[in-house]
C-alpha atoms as one frame of an Amber mdcrd trajectory, in Angstrom:
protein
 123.529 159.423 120.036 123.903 159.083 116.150 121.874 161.039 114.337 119.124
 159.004 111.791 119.607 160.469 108.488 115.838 160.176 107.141 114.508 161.462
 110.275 110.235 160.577 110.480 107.641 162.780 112.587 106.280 160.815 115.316
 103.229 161.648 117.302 103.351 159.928 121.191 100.195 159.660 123.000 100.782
 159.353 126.801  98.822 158.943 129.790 100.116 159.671 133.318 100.232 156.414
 135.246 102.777 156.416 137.729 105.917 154.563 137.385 105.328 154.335 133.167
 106.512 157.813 132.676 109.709 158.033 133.151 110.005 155.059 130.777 107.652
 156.087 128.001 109.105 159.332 128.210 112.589 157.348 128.318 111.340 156.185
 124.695 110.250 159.702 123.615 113.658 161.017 124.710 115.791 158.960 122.547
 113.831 159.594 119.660 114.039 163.116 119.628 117.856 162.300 120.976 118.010
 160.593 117.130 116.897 163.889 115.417 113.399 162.729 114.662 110.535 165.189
 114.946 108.480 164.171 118.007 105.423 165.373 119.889 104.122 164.428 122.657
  99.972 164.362 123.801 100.434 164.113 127.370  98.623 164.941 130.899  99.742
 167.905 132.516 101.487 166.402 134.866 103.471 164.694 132.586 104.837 168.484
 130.660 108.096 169.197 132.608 109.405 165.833 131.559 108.096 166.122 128.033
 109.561 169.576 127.375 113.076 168.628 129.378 113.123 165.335 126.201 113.164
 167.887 123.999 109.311 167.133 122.093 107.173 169.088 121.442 104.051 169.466
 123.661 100.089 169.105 123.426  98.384 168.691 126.474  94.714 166.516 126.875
  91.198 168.269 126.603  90.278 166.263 129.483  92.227 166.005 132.821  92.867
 162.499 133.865  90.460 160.999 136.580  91.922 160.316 140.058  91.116 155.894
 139.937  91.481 155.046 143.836  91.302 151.701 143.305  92.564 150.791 146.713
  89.249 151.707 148.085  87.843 148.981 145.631  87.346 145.853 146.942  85.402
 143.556 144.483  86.314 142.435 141.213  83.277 143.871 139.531  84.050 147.013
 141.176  87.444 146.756 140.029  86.414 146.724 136.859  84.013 148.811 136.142
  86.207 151.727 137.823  89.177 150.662 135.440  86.811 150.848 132.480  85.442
 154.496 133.798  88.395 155.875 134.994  91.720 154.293 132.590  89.803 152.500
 129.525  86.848 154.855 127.851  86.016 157.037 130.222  88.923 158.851 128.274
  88.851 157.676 125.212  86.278 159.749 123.586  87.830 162.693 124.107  91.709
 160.904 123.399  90.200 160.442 120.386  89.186 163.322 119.289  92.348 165.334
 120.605  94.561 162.583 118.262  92.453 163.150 115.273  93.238 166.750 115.981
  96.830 166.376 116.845  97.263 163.270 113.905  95.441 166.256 111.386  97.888
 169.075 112.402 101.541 167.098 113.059 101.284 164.399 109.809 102.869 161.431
 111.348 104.426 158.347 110.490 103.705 156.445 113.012 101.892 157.392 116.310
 102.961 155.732 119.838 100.307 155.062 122.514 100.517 154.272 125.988  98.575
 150.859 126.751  95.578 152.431 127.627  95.246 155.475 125.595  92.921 153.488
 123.524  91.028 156.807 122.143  94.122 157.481 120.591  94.252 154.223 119.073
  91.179 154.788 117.531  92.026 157.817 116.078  95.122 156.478 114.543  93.168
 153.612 112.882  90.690 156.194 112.004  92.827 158.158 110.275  94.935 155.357
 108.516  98.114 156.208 110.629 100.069 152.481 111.989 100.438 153.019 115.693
 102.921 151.402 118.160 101.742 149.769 121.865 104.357 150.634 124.610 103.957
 148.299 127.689 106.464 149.465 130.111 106.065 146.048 132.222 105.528 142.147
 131.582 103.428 141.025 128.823  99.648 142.257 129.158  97.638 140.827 126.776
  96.513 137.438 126.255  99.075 134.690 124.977  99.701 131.450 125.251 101.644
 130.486 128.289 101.671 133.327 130.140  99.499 133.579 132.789  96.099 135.949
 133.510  97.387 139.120 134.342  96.739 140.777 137.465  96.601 137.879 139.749
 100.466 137.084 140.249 100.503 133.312 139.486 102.593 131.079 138.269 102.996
 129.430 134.639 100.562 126.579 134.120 101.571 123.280 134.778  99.823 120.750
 133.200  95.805 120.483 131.547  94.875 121.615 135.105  96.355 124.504 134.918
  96.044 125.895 131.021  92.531 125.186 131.693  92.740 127.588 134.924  94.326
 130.213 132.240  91.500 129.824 129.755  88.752 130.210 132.294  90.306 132.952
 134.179  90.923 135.083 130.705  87.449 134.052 129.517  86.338 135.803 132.958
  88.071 138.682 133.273  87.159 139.763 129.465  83.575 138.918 130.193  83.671
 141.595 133.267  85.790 144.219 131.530  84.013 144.237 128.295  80.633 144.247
 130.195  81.415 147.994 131.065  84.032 149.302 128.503  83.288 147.195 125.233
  79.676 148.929 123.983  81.388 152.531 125.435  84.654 151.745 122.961  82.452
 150.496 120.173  80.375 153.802 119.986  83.824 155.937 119.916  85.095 153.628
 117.052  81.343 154.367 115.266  81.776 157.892 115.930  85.251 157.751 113.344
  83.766 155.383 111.032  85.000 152.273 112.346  83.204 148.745 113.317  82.966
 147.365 116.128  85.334 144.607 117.639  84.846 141.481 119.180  87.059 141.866
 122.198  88.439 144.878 124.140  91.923 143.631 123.661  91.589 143.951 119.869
  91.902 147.521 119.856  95.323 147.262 121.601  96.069 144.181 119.824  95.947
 146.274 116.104  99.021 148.130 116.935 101.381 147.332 114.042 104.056 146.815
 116.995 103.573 145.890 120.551 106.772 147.530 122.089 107.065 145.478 125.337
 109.536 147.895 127.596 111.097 145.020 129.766 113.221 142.153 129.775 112.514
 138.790 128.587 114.618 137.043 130.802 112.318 138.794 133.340 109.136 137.694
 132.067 107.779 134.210 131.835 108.400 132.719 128.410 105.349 132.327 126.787
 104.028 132.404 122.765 103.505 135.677 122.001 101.532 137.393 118.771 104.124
 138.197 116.036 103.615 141.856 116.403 105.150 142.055 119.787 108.413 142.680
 120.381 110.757 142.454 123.517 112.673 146.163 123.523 114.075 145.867 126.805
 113.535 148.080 129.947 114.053 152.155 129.994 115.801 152.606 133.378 116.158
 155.914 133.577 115.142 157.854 137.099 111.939 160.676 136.988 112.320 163.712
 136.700 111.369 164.317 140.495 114.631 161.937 141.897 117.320 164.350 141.466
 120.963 164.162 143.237 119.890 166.675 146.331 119.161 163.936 148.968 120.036
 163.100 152.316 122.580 160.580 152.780 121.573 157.031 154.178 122.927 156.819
 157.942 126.035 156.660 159.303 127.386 153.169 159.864 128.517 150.155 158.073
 125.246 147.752 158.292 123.424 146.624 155.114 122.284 149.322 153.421 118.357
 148.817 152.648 116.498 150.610 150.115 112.576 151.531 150.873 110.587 152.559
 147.231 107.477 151.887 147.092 104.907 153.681 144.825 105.389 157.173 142.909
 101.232 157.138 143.127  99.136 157.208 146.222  98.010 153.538 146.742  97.250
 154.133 150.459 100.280 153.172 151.715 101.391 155.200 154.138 100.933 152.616
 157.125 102.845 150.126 155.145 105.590 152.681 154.866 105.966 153.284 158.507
 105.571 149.243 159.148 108.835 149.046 157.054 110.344 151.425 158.897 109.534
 150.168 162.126 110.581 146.724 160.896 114.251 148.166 159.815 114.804 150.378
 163.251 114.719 146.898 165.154 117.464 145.431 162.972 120.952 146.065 162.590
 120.895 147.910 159.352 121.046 151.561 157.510 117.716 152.002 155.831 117.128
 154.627 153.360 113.355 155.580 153.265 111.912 157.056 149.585 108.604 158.525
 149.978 108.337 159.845 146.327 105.864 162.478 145.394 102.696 160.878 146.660
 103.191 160.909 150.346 105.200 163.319 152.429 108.455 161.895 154.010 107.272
 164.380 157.300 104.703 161.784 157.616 106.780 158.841 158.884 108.721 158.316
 161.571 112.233 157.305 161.498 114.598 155.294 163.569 117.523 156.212 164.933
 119.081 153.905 161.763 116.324 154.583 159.194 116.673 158.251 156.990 113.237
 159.192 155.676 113.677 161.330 152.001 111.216 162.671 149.652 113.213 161.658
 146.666 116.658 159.706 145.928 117.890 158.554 142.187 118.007 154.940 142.389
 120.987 155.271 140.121 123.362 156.644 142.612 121.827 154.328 145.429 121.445
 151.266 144.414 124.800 149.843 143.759 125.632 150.554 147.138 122.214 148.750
 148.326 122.094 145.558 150.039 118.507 144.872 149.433 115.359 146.684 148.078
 112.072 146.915 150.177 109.411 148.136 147.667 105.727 147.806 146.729 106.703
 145.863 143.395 106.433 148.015 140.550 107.723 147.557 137.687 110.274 150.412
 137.660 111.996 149.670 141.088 112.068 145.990 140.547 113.956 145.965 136.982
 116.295 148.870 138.246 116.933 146.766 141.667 117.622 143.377 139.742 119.625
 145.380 136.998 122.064 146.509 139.884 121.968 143.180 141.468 119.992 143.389
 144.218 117.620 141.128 145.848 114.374 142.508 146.850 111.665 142.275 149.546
 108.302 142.816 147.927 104.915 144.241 149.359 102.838 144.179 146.646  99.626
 146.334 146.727  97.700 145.802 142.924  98.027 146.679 139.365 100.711 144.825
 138.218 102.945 144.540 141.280 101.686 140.627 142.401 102.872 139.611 138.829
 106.316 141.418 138.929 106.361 140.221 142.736 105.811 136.236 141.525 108.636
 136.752 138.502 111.171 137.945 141.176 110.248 134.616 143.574 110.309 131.986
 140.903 113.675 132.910 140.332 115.179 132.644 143.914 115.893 136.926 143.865
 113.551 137.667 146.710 110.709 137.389 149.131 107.013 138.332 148.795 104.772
 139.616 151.619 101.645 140.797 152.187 101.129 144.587 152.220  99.386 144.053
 155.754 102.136 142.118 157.355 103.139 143.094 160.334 106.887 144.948 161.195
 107.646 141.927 162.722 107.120 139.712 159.642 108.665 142.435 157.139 111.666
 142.426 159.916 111.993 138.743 159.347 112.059 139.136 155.566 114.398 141.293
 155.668 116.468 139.316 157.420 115.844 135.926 155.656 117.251 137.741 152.269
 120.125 139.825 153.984 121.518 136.006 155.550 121.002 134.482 152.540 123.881
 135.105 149.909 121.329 132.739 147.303 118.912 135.623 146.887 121.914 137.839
 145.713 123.304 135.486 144.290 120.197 134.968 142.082 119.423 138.529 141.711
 122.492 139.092 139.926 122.155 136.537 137.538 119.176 138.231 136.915 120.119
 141.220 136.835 123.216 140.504 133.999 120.379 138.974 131.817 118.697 142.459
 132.263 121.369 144.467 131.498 122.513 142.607 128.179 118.763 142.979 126.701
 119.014 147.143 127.571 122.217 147.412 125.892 120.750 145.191 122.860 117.454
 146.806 122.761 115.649 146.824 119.278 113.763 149.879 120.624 114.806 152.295
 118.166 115.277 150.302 115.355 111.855 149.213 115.868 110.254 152.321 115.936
 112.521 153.522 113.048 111.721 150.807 111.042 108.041 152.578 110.048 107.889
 153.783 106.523 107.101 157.613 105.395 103.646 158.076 104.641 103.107 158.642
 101.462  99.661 160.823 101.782  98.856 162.694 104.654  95.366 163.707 105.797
């Protein structure tokens, strides 16, 4: 990569959730790749991939919570365990570590995850711009795109813009009831007044670096400091090349990745398997790091692996069984294939419902039975329209990564002047 000749210092403040790190840490890779000076806050968990980009490393006072918010079954619950465990339970000390971090390093600019809202704070606090990544569709409010979280479909009509309005109206209500007063007293703690909304901490960011494809997402009117950079596809850290190859044969080749998290899926795992042993196809089982691959039991046609890079894999895949993150689904569509979705939460029911409306696969619930995920399966494989669809899709994709504004984006931020 070329390298910038007025190189800026950049400070990246990352949170460990999941499938976003390989792509944030996608983004912090080709800045240092540029010749920039980079470092990276970051959970533990997060330092072999950090230090293998090349950035330097500061790790979190405070060890990330564990949110098992599969074991959460109400919407107030929901919330208030997202505002403990990902919002401002953290963000006090986030803060305080970015002050620190913003105080020793002198950035330009710094570079959040979406929820690292502490450092947010501390960047405002400090008179530092900061940048938003969102490594998946468009978050925040705007309008035309529908209430995140519940994986529906654009509004048609007055009926359903005024199903938007009341739906954002209350899910702010319930998520500010437990994280707005808790994010106002960290912002009073650095000399900063309190906001209206929850979202206008994240919507401050002098960019809002959206890390996916707009011909993925649905078009909507977005705020003028958001920008479309295109998805990072690049594998983790954990997928390398030392894998067992799929089975022997020349069936359909079917892909199984679902999360990189524990989400309690285990039983869906082995309900996919089950459903591929009873059909005439080579299926290729990815446990990831969250569950071991001892626990599932294969088929005679069905190879169970801890780990496989979807690089090498998928463009010899017929179709993609996953849980609908955001990662597998862009890298699936990017190689052209159509997918068979489970979703379980998070964001998965609104990547699952962008992969539908456009004819590239089928969703099903994470409780169906082997039987119904066998029939899926089959309904896509027969059908040369989902491909078909997928890799329409999936050229779209692919034009926007090799376009990508990322870097000149993030580039674009001025030197500071003074530094605290």
């Amino acid at each position: 990569m070329t390298q910038h000749p007025d190189p800026r210092t950049y400070l990246f403040a990352l949170t460990d959730a999941g499938g976003t790190v390989p792509p944030e840490v996608g983004v912090v890779r080709r800045v240092v790749d540029r010749g920039h000076r980079v470092t990276v806050l970051a959970d533990e968990s997060m330092a072999p991939e950090v230090e293998q980009a090349g950035a330097a490393l500061r790790i979190w006072s405070r060890p990330p919570d564990v949110f098992r918010d599969w074991e959460l079954r109400s919407p107030m619950a929901q919330a208030r365990g997202m505002s403990e465990h990902m919002l401002v339970g953290p963000a006090r000390a986030h803060a305080a570590d970015a002050v620190a971090a913003i105080d020793d390093v002198g950035p330009d600019l710094v570079v959040t995850s979406g929820f690292a809202l502490g450092a947010m704070v501390a960047a405002e606090a400090r008179s530092v711009p900061f940048d938003l990544l969102m490594p998946n569709v468009y978050v925040l409010p705007a309008d035309g795109m529908p209430p995140f979280g519940a994986g529906l479909k654009p509004a048609r009509g007055p009926v359903g813009r005024a199903r938007d309005r009341a739906m954002r109206v209350a899910s702010a209500r319930l998520i500010e009831r437990y994280a707005l007063p808790e994010l106002d007293d960290v912002r009073a703690g650095h000399g900063l007044a309190p906001l209206p909304t929850l979202w206008g901490q994240m919507q401050g960011a002098r960019r809002q670096l959206v890390l996916t494809a707009s011909a993925f997402d649905f078009p909507a009117t977005l705020p003028a400091n958001a920008r479309y950079v295109g998805p990072i596809l690049d594998d983790p850290e954990w997928a390398d090349a030392a894998h067992r190859a799929p089975p022997d044969g020349d069936g359909p080749l079917v892909l199984v990745a679902m999360s990189s998290t524990f989400q309690d899926h285990v039983d869906c795992l082995q309900r996919i398997a089950d459903a591929l042993g009873g059909l005439p196809v080579r299926g290729l089982v990815t446990t990831g790091p969250a569950v071991e691959a001892g626990a599932i039991r294969a088929p005679a046609n069905v190879a169970v692996v801890a780990s496989a890079p979807h690089h090498e894999v998928l463009p010899h895949a017929d179709l993609v069984v996953t849980h609908g993150g955001h990662g597998t689904v862009i890298k699936a569509l990017a190689a052209g294939v159509p997918l068979v979705i489970l979703h379980h939460g998070r964001d998965q029911a609104d990547n699952a419902v962008r992969v539908t409306e456009r004819g590239a696969g089928l969703a099903v619930s994470r409780r169906a039975s082997s039987a119904r995920i066998a029939r899926a399966v089959e309904g896509v494989l027969d059908d040369p329209a989902y491909r078909g669809a997928a890799a329409r899709l999936g050229r779209a994709i692919v034009r926007e990564v090799a376009a990508s504004p990322l870097l000149e984006e993030l580039e674009g931020v001025p030197h500071r002047t003074s530094r605290a």
